[in-house]
PQR file with spaces between the fields and no chain letter, atoms N, CA, C, O and H, PARSE charges and radii, in Angstrom:
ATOM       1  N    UNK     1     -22.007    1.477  -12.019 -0.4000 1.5000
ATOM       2  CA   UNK     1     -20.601    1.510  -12.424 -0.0000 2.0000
ATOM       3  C    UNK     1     -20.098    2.946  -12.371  0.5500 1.7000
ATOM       4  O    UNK     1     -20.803    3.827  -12.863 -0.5500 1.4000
ATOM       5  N    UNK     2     -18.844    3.266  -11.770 -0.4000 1.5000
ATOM       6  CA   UNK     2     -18.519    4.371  -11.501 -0.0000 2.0000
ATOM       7  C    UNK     2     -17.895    4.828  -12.968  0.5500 1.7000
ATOM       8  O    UNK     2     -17.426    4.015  -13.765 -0.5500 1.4000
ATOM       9  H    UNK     2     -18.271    2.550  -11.371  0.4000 1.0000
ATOM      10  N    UNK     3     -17.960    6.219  -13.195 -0.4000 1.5000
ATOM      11  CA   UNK     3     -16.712    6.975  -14.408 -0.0000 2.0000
ATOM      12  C    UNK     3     -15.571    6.523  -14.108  0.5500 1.7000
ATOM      13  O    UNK     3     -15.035    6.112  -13.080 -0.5500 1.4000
ATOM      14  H    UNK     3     -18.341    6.879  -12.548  0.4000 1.0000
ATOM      15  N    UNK     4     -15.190    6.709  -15.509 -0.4000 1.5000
ATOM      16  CA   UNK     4     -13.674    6.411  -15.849 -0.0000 2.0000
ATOM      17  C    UNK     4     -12.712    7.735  -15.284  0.5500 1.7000
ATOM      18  O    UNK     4     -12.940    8.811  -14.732 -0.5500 1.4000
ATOM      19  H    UNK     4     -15.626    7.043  -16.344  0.4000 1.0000
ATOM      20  N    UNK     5     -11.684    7.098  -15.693 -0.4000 1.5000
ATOM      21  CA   UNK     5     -10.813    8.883  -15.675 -0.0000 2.0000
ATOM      22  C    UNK     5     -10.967    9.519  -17.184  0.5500 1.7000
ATOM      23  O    UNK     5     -11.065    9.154  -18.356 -0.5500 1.4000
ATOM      24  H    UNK     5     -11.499    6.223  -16.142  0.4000 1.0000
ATOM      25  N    UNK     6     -10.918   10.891  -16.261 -0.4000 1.5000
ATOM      26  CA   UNK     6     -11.335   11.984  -17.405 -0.0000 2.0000
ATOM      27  C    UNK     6      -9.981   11.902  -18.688  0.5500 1.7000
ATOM      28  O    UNK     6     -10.271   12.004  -19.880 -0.5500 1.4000
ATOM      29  H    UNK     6     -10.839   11.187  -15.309  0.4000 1.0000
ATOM      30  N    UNK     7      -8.383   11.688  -18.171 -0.4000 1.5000
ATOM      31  CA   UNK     7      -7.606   11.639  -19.195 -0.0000 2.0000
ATOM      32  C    UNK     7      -7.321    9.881  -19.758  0.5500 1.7000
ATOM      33  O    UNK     7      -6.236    9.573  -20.252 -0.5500 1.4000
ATOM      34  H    UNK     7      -8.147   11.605  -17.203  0.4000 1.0000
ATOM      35  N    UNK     8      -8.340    8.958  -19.605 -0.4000 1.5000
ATOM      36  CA   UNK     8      -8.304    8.352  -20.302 -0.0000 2.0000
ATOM      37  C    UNK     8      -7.926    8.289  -22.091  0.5500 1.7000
ATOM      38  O    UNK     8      -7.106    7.630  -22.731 -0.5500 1.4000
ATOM      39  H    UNK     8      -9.221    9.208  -19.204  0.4000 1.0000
ATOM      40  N    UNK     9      -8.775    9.131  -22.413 -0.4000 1.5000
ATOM      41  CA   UNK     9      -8.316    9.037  -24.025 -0.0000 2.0000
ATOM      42  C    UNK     9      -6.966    9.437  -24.553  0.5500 1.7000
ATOM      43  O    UNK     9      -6.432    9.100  -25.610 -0.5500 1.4000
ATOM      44  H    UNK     9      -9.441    9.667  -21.893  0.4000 1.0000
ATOM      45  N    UNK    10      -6.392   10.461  -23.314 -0.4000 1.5000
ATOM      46  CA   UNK    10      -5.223   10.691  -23.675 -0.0000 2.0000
ATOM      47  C    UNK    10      -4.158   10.382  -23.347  0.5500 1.7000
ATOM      48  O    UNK    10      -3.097   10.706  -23.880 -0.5500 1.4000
ATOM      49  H    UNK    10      -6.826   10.735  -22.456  0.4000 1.0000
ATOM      50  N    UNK    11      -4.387    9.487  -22.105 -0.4000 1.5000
ATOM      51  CA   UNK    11      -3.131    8.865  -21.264 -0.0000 2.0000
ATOM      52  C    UNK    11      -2.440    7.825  -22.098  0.5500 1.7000
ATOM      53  O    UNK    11      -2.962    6.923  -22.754 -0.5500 1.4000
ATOM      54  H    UNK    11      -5.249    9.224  -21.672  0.4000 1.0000
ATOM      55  N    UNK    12      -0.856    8.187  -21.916 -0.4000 1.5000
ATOM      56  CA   UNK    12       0.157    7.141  -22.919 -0.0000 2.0000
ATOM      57  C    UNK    12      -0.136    6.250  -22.592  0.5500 1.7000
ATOM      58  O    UNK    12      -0.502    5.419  -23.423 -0.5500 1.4000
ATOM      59  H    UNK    12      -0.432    8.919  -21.383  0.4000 1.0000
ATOM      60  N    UNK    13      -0.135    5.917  -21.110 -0.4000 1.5000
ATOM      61  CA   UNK    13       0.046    4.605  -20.322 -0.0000 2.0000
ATOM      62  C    UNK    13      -1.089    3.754  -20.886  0.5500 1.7000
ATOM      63  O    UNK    13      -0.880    2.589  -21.224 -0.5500 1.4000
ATOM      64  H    UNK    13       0.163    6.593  -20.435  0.4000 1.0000
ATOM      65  N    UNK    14      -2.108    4.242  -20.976 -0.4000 1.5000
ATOM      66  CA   UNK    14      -3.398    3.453  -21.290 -0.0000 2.0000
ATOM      67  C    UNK    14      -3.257    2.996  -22.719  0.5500 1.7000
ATOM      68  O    UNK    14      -2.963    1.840  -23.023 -0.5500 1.4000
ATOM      69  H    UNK    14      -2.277    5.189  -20.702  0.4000 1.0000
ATOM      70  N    UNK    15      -3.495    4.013  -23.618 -0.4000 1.5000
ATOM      71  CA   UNK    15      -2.787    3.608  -25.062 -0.0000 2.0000
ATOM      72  C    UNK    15      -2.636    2.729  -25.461  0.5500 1.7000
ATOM      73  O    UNK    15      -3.249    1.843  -26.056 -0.5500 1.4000
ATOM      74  H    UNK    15      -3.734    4.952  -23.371  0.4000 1.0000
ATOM      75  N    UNK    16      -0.936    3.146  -24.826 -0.4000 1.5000
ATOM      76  CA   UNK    16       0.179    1.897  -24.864 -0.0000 2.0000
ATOM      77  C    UNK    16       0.313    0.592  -24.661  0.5500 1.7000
ATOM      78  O    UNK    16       0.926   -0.368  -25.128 -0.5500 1.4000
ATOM      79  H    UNK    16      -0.438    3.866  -24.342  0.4000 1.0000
ATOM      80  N    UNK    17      -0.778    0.957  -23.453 -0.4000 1.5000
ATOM      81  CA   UNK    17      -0.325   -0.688  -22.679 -0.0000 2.0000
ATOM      82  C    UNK    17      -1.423   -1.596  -21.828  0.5500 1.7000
ATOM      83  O    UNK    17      -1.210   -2.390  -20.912 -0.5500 1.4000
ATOM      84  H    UNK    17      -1.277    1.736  -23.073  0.4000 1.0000
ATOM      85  N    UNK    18      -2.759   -1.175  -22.491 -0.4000 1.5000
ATOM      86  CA   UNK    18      -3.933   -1.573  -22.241 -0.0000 2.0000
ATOM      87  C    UNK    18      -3.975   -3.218  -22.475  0.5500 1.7000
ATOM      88  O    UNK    18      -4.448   -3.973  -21.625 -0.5500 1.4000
ATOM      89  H    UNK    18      -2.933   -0.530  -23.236  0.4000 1.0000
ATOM      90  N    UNK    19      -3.428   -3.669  -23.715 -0.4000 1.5000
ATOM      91  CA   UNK    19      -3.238   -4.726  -24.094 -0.0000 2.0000
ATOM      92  C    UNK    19      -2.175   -5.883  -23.291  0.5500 1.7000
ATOM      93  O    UNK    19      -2.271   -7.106  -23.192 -0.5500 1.4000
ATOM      94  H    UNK    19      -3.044   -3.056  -24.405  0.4000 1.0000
ATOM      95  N    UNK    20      -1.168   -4.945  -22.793 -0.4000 1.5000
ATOM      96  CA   UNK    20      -0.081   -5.601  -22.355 -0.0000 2.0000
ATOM      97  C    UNK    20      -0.483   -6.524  -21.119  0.5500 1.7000
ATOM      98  O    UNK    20      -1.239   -5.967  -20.323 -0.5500 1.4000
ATOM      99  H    UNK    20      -1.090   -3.951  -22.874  0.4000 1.0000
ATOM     100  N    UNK    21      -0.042   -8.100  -20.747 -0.4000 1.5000
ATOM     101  CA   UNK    21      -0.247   -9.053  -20.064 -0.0000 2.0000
ATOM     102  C    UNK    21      -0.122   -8.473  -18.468  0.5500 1.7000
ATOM     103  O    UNK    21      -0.921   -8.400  -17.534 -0.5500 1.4000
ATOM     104  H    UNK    21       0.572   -8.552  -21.394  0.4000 1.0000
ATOM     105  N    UNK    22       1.451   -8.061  -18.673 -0.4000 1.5000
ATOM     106  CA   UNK    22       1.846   -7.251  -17.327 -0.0000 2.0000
ATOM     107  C    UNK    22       0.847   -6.322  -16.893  0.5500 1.7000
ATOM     108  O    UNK    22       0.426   -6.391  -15.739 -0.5500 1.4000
ATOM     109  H    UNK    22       2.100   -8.121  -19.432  0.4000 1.0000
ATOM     110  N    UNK    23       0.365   -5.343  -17.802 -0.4000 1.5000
ATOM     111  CA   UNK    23      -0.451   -4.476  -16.725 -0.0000 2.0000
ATOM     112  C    UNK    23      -1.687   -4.908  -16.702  0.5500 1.7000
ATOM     113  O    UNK    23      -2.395   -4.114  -16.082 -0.5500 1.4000
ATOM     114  H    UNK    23       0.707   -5.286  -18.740  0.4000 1.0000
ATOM     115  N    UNK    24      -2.369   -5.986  -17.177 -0.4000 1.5000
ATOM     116  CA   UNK    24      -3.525   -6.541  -17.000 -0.0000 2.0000
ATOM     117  C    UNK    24      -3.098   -7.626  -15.421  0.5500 1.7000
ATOM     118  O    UNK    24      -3.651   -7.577  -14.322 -0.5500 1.4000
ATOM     119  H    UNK    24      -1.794   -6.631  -17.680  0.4000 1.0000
ATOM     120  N    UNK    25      -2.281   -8.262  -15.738 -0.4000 1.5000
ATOM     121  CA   UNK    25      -2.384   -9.030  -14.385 -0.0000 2.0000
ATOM     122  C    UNK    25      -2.053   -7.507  -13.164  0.5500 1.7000
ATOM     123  O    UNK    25      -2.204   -8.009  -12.050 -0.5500 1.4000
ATOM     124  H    UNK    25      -1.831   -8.302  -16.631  0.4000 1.0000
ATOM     125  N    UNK    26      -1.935   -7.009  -13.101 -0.4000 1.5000
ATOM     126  CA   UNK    26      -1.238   -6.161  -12.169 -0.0000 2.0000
ATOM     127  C    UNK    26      -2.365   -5.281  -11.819  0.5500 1.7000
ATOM     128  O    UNK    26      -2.355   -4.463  -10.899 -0.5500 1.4000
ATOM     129  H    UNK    26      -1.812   -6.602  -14.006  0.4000 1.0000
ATOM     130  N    UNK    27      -3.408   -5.532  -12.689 -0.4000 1.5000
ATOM     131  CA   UNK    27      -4.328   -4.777  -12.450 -0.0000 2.0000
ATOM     132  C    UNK    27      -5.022   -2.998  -12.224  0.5500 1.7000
ATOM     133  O    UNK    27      -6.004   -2.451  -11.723 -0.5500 1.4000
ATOM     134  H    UNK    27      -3.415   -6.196  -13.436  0.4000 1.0000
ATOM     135  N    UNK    28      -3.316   -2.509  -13.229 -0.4000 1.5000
ATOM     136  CA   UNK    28      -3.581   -1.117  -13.533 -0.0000 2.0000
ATOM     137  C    UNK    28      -4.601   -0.485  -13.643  0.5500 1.7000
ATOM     138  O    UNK    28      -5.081    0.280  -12.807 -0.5500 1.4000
ATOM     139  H    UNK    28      -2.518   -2.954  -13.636  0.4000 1.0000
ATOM     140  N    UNK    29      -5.077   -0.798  -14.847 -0.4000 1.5000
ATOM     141  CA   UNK    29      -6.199   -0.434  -15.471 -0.0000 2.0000
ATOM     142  C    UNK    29      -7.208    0.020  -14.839  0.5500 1.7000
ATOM     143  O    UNK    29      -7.593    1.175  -14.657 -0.5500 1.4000
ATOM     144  H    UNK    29      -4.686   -1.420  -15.527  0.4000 1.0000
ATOM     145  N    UNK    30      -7.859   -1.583  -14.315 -0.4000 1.5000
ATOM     146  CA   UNK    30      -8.752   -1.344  -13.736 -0.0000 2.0000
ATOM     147  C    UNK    30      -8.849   -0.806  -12.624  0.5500 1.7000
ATOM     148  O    UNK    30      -9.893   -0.165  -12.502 -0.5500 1.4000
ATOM     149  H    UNK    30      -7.546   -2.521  -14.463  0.4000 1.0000
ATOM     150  N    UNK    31      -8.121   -0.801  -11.670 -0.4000 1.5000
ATOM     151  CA   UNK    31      -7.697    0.287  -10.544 -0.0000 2.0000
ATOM     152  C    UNK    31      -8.051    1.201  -10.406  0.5500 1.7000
ATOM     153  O    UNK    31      -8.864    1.574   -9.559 -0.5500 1.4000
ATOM     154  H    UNK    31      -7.273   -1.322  -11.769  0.4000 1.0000
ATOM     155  N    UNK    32      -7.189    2.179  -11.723 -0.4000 1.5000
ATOM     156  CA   UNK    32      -6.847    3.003  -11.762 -0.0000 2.0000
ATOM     157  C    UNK    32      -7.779    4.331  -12.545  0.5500 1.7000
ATOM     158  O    UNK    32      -8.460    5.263  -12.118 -0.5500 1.4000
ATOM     159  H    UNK    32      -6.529    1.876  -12.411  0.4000 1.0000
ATOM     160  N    UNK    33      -7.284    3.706  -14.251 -0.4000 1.5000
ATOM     161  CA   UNK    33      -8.110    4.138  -15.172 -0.0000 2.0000
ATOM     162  C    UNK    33      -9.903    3.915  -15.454  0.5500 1.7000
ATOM     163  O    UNK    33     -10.673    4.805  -15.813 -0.5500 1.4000
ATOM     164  H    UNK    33      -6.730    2.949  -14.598  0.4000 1.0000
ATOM     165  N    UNK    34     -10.242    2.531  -15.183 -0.4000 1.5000
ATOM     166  CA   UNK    34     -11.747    2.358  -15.140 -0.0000 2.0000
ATOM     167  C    UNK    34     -12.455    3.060  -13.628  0.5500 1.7000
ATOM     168  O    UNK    34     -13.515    2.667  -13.141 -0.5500 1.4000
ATOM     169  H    UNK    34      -9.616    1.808  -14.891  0.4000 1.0000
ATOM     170  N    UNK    35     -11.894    3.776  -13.259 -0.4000 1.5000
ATOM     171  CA   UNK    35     -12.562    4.283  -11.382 -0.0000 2.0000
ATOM     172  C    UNK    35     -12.253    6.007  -11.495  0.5500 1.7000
ATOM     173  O    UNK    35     -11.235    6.376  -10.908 -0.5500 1.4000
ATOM     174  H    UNK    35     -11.033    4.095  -13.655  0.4000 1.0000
ATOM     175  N    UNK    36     -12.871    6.818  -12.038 -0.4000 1.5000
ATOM     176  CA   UNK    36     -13.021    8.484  -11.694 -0.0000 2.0000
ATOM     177  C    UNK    36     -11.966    8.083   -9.824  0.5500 1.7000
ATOM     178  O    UNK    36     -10.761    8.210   -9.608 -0.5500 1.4000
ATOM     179  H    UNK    36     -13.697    6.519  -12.514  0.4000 1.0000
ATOM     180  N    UNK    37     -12.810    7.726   -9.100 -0.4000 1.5000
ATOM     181  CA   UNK    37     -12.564    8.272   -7.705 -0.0000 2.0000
ATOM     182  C    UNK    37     -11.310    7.450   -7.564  0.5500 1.7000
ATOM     183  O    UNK    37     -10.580    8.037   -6.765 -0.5500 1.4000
ATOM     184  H    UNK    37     -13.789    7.623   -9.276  0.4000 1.0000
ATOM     185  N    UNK    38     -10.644    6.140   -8.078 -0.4000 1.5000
ATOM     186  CA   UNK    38      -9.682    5.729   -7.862 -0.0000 2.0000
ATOM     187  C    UNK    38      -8.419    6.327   -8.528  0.5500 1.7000
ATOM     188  O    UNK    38      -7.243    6.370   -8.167 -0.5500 1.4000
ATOM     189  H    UNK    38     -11.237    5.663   -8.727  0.4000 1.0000
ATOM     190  N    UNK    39      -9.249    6.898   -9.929 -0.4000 1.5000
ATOM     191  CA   UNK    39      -7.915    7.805  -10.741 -0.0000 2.0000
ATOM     192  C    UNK    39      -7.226    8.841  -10.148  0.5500 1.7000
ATOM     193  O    UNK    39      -6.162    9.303  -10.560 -0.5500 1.4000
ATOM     194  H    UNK    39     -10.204    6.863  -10.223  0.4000 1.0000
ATOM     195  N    UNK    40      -7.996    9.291   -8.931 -0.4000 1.5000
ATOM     196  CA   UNK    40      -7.477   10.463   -8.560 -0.0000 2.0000
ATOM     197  C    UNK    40      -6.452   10.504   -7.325  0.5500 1.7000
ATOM     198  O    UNK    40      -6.272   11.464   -6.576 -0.5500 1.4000
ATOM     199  H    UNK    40      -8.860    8.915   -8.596  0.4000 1.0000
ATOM     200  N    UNK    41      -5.648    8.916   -7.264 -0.4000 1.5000
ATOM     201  CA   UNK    41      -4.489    8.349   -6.236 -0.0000 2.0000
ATOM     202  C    UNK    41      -3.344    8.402   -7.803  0.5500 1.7000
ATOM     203  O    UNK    41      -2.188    8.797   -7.650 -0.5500 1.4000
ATOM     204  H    UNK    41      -5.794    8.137   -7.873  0.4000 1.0000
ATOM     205  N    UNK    42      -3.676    8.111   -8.744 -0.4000 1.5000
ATOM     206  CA   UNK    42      -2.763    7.635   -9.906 -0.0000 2.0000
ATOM     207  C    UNK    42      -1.294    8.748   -9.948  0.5500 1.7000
ATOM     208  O    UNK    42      -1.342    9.973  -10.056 -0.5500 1.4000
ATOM     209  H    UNK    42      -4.615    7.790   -8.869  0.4000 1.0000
ATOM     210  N    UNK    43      -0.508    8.211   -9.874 -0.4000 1.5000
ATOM     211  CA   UNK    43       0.798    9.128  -10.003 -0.0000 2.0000
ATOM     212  C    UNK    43       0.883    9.901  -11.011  0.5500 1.7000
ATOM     213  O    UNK    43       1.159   11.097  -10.918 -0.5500 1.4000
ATOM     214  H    UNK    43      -0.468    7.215   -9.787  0.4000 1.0000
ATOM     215  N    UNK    44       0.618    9.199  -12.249 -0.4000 1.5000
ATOM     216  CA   UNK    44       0.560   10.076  -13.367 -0.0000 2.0000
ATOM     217  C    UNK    44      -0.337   11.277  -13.817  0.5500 1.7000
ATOM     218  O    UNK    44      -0.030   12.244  -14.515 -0.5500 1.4000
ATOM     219  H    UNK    44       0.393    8.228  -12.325  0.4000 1.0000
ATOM     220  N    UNK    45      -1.117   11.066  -13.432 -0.4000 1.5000
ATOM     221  CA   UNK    45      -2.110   11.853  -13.152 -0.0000 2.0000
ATOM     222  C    UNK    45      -1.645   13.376  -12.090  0.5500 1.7000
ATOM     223  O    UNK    45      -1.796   14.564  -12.372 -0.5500 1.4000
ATOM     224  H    UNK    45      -1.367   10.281  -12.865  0.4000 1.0000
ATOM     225  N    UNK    46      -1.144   12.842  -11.028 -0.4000 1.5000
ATOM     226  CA   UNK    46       0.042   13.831  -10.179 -0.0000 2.0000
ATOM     227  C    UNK    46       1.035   14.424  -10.925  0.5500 1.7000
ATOM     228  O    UNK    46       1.463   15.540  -10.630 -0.5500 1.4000
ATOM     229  H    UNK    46      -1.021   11.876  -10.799  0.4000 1.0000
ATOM     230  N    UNK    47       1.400   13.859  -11.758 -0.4000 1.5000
ATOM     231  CA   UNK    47       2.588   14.531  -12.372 -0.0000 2.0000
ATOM     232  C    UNK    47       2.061   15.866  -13.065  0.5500 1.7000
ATOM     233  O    UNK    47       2.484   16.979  -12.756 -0.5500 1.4000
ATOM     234  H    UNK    47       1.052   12.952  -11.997  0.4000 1.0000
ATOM     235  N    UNK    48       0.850   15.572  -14.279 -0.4000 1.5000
ATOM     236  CA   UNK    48       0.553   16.207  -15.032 -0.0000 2.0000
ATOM     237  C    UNK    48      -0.144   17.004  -14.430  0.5500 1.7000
ATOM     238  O    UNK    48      -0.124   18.026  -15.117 -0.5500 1.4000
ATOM     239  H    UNK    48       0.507   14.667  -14.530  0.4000 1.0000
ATOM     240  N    UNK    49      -0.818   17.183  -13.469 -0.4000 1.5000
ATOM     241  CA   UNK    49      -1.389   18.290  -12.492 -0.0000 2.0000
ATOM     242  C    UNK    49       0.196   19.311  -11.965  0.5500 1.7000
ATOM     243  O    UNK    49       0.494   20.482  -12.195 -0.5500 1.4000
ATOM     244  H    UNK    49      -0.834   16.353  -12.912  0.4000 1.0000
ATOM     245  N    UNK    50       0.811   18.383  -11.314 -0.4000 1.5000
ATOM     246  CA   UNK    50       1.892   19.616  -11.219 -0.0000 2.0000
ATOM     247  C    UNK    50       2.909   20.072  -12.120  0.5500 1.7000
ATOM     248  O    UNK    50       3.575   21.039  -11.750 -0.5500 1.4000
ATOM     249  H    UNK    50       0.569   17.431  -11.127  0.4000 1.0000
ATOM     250  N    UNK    51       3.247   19.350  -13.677 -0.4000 1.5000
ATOM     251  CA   UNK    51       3.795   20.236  -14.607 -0.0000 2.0000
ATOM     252  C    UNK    51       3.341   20.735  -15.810  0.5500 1.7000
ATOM     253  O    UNK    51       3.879   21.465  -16.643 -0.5500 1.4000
ATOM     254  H    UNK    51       2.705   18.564  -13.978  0.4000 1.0000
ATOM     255  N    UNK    52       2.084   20.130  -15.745 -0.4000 1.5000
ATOM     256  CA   UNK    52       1.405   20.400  -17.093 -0.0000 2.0000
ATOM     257  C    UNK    52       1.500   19.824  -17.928  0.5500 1.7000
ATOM     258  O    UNK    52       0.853   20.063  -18.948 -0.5500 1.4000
ATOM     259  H    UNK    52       1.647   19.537  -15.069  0.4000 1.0000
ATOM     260  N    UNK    53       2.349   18.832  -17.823 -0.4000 1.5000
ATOM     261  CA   UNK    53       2.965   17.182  -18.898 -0.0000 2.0000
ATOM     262  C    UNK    53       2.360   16.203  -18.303  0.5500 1.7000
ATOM     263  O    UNK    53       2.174   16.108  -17.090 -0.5500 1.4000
ATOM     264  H    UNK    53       2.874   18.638  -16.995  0.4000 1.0000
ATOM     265  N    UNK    54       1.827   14.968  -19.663 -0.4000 1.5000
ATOM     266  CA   UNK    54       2.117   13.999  -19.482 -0.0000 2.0000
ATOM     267  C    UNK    54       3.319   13.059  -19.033  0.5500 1.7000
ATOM     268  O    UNK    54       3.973   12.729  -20.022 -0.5500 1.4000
ATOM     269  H    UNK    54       1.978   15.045  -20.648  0.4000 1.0000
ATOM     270  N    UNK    55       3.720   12.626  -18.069 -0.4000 1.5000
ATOM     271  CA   UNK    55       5.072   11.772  -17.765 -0.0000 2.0000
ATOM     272  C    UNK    55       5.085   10.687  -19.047  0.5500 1.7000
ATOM     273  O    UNK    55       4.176   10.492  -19.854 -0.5500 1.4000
ATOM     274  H    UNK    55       3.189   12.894  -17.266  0.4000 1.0000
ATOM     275  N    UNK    56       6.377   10.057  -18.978 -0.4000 1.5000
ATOM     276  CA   UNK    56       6.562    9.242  -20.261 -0.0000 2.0000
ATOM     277  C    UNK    56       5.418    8.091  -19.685  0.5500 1.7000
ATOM     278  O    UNK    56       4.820    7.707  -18.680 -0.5500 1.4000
ATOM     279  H    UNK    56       7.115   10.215  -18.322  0.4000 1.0000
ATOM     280  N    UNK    57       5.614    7.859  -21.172 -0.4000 1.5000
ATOM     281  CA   UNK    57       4.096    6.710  -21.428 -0.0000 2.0000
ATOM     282  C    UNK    57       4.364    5.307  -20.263  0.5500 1.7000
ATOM     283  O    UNK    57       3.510    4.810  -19.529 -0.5500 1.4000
ATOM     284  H    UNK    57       6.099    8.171  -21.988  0.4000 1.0000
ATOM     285  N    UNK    58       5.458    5.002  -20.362 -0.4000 1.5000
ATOM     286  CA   UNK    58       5.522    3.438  -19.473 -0.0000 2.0000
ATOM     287  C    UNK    58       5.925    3.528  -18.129  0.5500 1.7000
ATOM     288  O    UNK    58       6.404    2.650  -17.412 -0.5500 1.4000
ATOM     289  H    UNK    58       6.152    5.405  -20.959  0.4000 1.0000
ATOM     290  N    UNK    59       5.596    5.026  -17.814 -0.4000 1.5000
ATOM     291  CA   UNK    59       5.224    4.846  -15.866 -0.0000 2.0000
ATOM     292  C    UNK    59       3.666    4.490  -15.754  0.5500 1.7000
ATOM     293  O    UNK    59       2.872    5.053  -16.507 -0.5500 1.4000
ATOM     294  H    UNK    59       5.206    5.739  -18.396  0.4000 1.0000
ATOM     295  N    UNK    60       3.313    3.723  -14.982 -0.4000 1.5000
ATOM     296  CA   UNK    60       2.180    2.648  -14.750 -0.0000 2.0000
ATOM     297  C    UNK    60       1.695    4.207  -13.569  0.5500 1.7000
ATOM     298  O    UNK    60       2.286    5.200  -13.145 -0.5500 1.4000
ATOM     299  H    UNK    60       3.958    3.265  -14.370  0.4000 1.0000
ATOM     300  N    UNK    61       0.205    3.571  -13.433 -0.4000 1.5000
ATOM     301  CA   UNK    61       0.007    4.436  -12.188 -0.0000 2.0000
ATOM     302  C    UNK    61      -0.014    4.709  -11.071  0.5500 1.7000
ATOM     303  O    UNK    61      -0.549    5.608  -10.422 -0.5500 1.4000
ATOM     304  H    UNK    61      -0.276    2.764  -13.777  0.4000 1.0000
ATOM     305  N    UNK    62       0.878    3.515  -10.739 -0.4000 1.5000
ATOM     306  CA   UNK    62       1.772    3.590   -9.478 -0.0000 2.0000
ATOM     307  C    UNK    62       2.974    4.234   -8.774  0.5500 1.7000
ATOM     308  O    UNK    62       3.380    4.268   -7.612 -0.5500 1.4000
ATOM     309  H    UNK    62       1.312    2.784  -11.265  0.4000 1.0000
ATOM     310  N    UNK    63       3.502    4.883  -10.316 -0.4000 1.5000
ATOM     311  CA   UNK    63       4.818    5.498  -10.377 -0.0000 2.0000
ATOM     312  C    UNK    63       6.176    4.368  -10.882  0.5500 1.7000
ATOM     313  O    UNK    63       7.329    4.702  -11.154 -0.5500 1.4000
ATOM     314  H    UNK    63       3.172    4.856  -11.260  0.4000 1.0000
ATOM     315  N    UNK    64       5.696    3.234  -10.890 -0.4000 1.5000
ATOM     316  CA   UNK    64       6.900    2.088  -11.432 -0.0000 2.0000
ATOM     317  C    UNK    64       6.893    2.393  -13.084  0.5500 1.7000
ATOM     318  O    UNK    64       6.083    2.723  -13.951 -0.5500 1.4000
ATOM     319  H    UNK    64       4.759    2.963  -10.669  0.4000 1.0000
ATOM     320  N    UNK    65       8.466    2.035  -12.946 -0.4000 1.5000
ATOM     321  CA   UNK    65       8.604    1.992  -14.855 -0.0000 2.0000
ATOM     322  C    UNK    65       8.127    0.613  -15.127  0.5500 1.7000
ATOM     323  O    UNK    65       8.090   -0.369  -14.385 -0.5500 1.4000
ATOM     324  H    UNK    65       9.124    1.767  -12.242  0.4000 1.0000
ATOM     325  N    UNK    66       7.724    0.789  -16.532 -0.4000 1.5000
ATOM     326  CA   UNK    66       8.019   -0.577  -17.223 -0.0000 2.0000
ATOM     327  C    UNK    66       8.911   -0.416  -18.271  0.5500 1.7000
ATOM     328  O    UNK    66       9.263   -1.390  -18.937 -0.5500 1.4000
ATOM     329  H    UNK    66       7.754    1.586  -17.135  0.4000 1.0000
């Protein structure tokens, strides 16, 4: 089983919305957050590399709002 992402513990998105139906069928999570090598496509993750912020919590890591 591969690593997670490293800002797991701190990502809003995850947090927030780990529970939520929508991003379980949609398959965020696991994509995204449960895969080191897949986390590193995640938009949010992009953001906070180039401003030094977390983006608000309910951009998914695709870049879509919820």
């Amino acid at each position: 089983m591969s690593e997670k992402c490293e800002l797991l513990n701190t990502c809003g998105f995850f947090i927030n919305f780990r529970g939520n139906t929508e991003v379980v069928k949609q398959g965020w999570i696991k994509m995204f957050c449960e895969s080191k090598e897949k986390s590193e496509k995640c938009k949010r993750k992009e953001i906070r590399k180039q401003t030094g912020k977390p983006p608000v919590d309910n951009m998914t890591p695709t870049g879509k709002m919820l």
